[in-house]
N, C-alpha and C positions, 0 to 999 in steps of 0.2 A: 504494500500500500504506500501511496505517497502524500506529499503533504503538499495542501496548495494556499494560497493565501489571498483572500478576498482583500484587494485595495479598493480605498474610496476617496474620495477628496473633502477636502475644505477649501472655503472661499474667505478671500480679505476682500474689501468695498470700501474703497469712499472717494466722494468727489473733491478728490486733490489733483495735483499735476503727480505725485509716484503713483496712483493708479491711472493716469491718464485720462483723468474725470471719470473716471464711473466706465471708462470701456474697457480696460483688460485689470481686472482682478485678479489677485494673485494666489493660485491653485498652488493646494499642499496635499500632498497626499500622503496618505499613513494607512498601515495593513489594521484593517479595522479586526479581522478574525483568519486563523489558521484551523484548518480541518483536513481532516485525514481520507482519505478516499481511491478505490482504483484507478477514478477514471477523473476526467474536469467535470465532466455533465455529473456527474455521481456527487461529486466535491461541491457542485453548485448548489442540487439538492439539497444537502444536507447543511451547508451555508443559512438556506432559505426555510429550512425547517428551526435552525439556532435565533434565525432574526425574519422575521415574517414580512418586513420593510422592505427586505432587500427587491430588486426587480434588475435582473440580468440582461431584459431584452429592451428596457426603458432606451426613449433616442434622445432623453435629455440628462446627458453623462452619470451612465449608469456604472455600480462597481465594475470591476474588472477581476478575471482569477489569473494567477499567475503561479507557477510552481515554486517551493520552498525553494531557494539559495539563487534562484533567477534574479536580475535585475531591470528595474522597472524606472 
């Protein structure tokens, strides 16, 4: 079994010139949760059965899984 790691992000905002008024915020992202699983789609599952939030197919920047020790 392998280990995969749901990232998510966070947003900074505000109408200054270092976010460029309000147009590029600054995205941070952090492994919200690691789970153990055969497969990614298996891994997603069970992700989504830990946090009922989550939505993997969402088109407005949705988590992402990525395999333990990969870089992202």
């Amino acid at each position: 079994m392998k280990k995969y790691n749901v990232i998510q992000e966070t947003y900074e905002n505000a109408n200054t010139p270092e976010f460029g008024y309000g147009d590029f915020p600054r995205r941070t992202p952090y492994i919200a949760m690691t789970v153990e699983a055969e497969t990614p789609r298996k891994a997603m599952n069970k992700a989504k059965k830990i946090d009922p939030t989550l939505c993997f197919s969402s088109k407005v920047f949705p988590p992402w899984l990525i395999e333990d020790g990969a870089k992202f």
